[in-house]
KEKE-3310 file (N, C-alpha, C; in steps of 0.2 Angstrom, whole numbers, plus 5000, padded with zeros to 4 digits):
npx = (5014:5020:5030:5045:5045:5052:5052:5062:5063:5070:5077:5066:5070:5076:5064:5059:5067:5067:5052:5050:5058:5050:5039:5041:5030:5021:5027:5030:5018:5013:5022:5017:5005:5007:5013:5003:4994:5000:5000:4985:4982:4989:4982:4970:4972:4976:4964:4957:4964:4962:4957:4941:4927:4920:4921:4926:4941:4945:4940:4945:4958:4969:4976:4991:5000:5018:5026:5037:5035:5033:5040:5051:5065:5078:5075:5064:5049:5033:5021:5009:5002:4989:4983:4968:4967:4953:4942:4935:4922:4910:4914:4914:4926:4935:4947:4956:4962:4969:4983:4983:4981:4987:5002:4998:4994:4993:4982:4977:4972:4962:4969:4981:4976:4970:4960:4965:4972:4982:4982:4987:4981:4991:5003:5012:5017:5005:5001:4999:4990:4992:4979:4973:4980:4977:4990:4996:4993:4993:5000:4993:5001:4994:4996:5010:5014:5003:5007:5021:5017:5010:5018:5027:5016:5012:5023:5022:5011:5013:5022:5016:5007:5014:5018:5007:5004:5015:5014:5001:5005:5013:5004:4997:5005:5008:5018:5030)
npy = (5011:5010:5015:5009:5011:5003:4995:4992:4979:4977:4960:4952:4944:4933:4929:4924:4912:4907:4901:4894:4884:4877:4874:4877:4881:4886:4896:4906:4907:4916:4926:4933:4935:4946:4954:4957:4964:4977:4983:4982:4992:5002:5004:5008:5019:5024:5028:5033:5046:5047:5058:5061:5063:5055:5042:5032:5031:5029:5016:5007:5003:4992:4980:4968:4952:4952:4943:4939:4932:4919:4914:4909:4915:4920:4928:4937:4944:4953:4967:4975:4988:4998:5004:4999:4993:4989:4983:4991:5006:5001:4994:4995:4996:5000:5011:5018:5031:5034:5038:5049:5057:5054:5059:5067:5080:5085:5097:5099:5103:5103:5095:5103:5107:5096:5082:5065:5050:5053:5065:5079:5080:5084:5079:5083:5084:5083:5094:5097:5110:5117:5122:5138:5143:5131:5122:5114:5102:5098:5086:5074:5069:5060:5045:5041:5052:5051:5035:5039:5048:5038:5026:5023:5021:5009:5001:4997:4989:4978:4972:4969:4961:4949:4947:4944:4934:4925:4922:4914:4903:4898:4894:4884:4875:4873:4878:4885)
npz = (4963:4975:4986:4990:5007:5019:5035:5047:5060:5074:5084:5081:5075:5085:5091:5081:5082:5091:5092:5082:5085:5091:5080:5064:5054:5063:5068:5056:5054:5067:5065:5053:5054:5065:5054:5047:5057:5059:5049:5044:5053:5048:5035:5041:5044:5033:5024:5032:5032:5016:5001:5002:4992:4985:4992:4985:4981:4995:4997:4989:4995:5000:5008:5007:5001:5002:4986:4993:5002:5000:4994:5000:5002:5014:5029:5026:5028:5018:5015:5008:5008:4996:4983:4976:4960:4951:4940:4933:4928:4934:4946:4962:4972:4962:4962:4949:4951:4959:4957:4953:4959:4972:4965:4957:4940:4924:4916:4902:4887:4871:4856:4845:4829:4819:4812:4806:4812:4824:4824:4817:4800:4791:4793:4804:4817:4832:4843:4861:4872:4885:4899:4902:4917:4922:4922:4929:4944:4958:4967:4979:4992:5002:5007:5011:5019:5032:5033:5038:5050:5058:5058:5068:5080:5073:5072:5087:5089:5080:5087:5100:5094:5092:5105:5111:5100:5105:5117:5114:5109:5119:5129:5122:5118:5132:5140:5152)
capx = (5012:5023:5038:5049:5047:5055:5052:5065:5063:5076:5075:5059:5073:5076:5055:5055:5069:5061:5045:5054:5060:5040:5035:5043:5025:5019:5030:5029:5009:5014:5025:5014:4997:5009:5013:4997:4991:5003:4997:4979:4984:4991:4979:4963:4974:4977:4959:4954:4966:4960:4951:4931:4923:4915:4924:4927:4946:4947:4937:4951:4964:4969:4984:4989:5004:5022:5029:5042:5035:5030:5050:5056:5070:5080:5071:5060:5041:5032:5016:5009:4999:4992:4976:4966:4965:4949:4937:4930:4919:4906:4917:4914:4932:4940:4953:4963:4961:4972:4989:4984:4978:4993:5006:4997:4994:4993:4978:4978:4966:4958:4973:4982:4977:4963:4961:4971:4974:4988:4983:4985:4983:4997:5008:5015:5014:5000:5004:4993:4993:4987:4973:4974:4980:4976:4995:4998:4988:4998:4997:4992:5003:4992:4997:5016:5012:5002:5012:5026:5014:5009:5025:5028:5010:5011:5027:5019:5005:5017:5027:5011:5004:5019:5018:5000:5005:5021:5008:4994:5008:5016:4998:4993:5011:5009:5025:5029)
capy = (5016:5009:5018:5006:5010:4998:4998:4985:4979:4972:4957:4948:4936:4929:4929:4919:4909:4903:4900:4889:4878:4872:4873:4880:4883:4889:4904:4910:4911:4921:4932:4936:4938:4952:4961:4962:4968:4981:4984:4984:4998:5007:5004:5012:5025:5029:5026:5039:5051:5048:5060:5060:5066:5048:5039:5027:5029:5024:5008:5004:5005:4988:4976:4963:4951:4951:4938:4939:4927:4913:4913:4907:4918:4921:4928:4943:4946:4958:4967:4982:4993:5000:5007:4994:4996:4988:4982:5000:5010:4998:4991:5001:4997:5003:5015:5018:5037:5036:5039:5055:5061:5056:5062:5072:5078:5089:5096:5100:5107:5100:5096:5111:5106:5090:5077:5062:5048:5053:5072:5083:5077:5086:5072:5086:5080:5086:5097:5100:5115:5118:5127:5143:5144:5123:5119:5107:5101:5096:5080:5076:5060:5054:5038:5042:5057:5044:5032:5045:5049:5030:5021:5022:5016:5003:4995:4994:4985:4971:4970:4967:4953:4946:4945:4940:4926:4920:4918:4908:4897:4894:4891:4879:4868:4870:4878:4890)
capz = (4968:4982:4986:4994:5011:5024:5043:5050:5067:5076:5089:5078:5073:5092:5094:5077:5081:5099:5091:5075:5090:5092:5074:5059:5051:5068:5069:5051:5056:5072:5062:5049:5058:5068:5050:5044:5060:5059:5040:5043:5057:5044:5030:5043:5044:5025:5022:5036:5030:5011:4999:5001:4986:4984:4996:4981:4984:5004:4997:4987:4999:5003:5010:5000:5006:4996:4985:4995:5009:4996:4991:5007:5001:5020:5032:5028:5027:5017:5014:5004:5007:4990:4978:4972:4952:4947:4933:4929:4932:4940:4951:4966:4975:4958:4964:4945:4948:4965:4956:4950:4966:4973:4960:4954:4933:4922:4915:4898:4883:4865:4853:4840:4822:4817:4809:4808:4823:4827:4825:4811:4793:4784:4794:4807:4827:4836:4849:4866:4875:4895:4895:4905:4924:4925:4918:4934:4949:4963:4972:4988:4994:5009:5009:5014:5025:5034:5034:5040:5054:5060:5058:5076:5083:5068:5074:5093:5086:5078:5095:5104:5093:5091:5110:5111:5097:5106:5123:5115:5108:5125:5131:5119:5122:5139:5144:5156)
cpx = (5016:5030:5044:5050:5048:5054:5057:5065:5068:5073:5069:5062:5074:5069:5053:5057:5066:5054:5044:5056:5056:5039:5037:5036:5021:5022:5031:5021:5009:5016:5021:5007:5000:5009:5010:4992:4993:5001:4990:4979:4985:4985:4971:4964:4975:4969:4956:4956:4966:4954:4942:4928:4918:4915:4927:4935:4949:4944:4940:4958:4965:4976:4985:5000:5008:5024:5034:5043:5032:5037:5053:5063:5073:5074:5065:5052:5039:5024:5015:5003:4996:4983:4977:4965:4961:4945:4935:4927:4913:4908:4920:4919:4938:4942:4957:4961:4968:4979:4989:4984:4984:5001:5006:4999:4992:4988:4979:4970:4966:4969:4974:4979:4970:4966:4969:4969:4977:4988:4983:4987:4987:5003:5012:5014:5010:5002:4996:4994:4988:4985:4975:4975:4979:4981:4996:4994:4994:4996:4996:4996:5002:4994:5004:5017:5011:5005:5018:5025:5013:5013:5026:5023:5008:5017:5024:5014:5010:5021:5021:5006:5007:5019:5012:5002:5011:5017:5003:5000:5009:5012:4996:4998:5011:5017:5025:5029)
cpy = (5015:5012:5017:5005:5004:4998:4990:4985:4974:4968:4952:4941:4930:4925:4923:4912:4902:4901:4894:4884:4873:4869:4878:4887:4888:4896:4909:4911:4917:4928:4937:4938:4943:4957:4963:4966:4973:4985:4987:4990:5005:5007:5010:5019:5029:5029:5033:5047:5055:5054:5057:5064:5061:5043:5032:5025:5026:5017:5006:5002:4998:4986:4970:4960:4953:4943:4934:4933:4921:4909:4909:4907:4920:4922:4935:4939:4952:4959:4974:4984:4999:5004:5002:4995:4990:4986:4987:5002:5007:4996:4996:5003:4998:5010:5019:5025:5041:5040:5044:5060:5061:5058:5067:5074:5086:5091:5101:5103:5103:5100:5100:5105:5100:5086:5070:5056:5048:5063:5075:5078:5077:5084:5077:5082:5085:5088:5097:5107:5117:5122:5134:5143:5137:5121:5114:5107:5097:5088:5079:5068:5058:5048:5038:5047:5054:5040:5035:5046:5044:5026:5019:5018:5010:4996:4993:4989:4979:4969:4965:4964:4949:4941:4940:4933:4922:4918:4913:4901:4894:4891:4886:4873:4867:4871:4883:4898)
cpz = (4974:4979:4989:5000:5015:5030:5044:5058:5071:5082:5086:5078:5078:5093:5087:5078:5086:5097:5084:5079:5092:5085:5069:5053:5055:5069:5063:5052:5060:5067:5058:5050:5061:5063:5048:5049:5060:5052:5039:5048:5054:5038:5033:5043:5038:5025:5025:5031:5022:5007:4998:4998:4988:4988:4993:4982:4991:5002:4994:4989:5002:5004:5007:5003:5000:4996:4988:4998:5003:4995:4996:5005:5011:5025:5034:5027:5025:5017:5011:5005:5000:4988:4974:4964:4948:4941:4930:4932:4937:4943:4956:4972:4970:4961:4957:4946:4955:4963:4952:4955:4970:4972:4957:4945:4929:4917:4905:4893:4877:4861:4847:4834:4822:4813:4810:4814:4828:4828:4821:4804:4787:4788:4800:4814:4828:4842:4854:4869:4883:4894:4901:4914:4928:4922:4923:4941:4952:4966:4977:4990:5000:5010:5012:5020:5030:5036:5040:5049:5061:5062:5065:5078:5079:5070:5083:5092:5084:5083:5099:5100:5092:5099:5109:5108:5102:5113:5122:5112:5115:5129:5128:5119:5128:5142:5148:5154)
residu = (UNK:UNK:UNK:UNK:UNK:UNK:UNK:UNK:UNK:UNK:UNK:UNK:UNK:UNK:UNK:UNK:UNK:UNK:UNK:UNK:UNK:UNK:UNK:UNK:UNK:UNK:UNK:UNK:UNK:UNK:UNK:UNK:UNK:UNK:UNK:UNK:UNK:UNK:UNK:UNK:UNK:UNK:UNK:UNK:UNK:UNK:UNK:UNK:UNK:UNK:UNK:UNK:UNK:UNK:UNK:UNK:UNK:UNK:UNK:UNK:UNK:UNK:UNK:UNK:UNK:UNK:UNK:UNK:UNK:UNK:UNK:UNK:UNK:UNK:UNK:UNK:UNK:UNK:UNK:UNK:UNK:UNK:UNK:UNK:UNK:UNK:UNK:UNK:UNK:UNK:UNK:UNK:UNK:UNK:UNK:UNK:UNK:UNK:UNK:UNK:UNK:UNK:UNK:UNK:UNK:UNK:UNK:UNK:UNK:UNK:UNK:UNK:UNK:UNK:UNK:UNK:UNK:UNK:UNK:UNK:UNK:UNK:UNK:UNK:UNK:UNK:UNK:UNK:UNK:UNK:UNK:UNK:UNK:UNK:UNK:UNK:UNK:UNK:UNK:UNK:UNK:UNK:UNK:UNK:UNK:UNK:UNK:UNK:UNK:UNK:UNK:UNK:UNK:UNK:UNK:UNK:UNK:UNK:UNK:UNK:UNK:UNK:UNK:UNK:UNK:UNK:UNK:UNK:UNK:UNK:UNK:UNK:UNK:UNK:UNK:UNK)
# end
């Protein structure tokens, strides 16, 4: 479900590097309490602006970190925003219906011919056929609209706990 987007913020590297100068493990905490606050920002937002039939899908709507920051590949940090996909039907933060809702599917009717498990028993392919006037349902891609929408007040939030984090450090070293 993720569509690659990317937000790059320039200047993080300086903020990481001055903070890597105290404690290498201390400034990857900084850093990364700043993206999920910026993440769970965005997620309140997908969430609000989710369909509510049930409300089942905003309950699925979580943030979840990337592998990426496990790698200690350079110097990025990720996180996803995504639809939770679930146990089943009892599990009341199962989500798996999100990626029809937002891509959208096509609705379809009983199969031509019988039998068979494949469909007809005289070995032909079984065809379908859209039933009248429901050939395709449209998607609604709230999550990237959203997103779209947020981006901006999302990266303010990660500046300004980035701050806040590089203040309780210099308080708890005791520098100036």
């Amino acid at each position: 479900m993720a569509d690659g987007v990317e937000i790059r913020i320039t200047g993080l590297e300086e903020v990481r590097k001055a903070l890597f100068s105290y404690s290498q493990q201390l400034g990857d905490r900084v850093v990364m309490a700043a993206v999920l606050a910026g993440a769970k920002f965005i997620q309140r937002a997908v969430k609000r602006a989710a369909p509510k039939k049930t409300g089942r899908l905003a309950r699925s709507i979580f943030v979840k970190r990337s592998k990426i920051n496990s790698t200690k590949r350079g110097d990025k940090v990720g996180v996803f925003v995504a639809i939770r996909r679930g146990k089943g039907r009892a599990d009341p933060r199962d989500g798996f219906y999100g990626q029809w809702v937002v891509r959208g599917y096509n609705v379809r009717g009983k199969s031509k011919g019988g039998g068979g498990v494949f469909g007809r028993s005289d070995g032909r392919k079984s065809g379908r056929k859209s039933l009248p006037g429901k050939s395709n349902v449209a998607g609604r891609p709230f999550i990237t609209d959203t997103f779209n929408t947020v981006k901006a007040s999302a990266v303010e939030v990660v500046v300004r706990s980035l701050i806040a984090g590089a203040n309780i450090v210099k308080q708890r070293l005791g520098l100036k």
